[in-house]
Backbone bond lengths (Angstrom), bond angles and torsions (degrees), N, CA, C in turn:
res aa  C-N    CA-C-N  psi(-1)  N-CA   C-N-CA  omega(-1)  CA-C   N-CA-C  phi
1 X - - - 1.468 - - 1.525 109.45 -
2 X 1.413 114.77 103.68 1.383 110.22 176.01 1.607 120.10 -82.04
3 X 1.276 106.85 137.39 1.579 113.87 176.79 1.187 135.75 -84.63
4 X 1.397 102.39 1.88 1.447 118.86 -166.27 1.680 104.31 -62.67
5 X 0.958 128.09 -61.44 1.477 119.48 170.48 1.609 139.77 -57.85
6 X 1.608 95.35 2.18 1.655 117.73 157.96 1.424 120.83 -86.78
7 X 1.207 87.34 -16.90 1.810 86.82 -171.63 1.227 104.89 -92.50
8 X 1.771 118.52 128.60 1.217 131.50 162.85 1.215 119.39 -112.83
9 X 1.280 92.64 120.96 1.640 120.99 161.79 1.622 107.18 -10.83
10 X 1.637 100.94 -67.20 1.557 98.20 -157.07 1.920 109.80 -86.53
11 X 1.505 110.29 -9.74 1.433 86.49 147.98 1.479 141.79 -91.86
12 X 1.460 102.62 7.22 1.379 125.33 174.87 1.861 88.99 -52.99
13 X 1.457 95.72 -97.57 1.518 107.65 159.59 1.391 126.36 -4.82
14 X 0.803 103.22 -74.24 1.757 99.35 175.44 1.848 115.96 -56.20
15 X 1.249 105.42 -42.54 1.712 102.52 160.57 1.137 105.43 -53.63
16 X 1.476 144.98 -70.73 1.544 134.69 -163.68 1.295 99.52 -45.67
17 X 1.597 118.28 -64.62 1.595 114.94 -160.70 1.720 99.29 -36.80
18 X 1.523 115.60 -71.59 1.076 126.22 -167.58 1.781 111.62 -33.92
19 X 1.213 108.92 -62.15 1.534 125.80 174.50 0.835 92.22 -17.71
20 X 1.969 114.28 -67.58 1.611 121.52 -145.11 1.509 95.41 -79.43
21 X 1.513 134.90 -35.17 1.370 106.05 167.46 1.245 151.10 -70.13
22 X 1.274 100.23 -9.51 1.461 144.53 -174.08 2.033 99.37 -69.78
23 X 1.401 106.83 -71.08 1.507 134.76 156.92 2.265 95.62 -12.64
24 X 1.670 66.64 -92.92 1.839 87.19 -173.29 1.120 114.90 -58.01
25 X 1.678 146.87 -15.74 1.248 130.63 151.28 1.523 112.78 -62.59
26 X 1.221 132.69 -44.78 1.565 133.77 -178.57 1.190 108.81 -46.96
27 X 1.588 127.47 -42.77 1.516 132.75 -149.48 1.605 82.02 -80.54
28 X 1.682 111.16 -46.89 1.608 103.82 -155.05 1.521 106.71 -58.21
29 X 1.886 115.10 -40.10 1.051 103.98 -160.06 1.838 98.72 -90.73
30 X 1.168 120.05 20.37 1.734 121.64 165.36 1.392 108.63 -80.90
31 X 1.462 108.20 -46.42 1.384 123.57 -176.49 1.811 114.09 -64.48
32 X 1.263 100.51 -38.41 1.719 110.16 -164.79 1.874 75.69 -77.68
33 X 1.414 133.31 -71.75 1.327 117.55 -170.13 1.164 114.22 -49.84
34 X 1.419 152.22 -57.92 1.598 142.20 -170.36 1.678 93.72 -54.46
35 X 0.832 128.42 -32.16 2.087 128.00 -155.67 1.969 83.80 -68.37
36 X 1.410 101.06 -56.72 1.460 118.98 -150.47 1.899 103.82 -59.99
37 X 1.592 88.51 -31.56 1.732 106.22 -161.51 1.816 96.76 -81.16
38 X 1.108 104.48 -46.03 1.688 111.30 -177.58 1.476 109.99 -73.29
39 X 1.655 138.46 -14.52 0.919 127.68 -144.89 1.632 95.72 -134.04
40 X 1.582 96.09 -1.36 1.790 108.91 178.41 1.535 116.06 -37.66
41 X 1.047 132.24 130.60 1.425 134.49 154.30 2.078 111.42 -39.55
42 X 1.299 86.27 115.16 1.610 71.03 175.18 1.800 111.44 -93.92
């Protein structure tokens, strides 16, 4: 059973976008934790 005519283009696309927001939320919340960890009240 070939799938080739299931596969759309534009949810291809929409997975990357997601990926890539997916990506760039992690970094933000890596970044917001190291800021929080270095900047701790001692």
């Amino acid at each position: 059973m070939p799938e080739d005519g299931r596969k759309d283009p534009h949810d291809e696309r929409q997975m990357w976008w997601w990926l890539g927001y997916f990506l760039f939320g992690i970094h933000i919340v890596a970044f917001v934790m190291i800021y929080a960890v270095t900047h701790a009240p001692k």
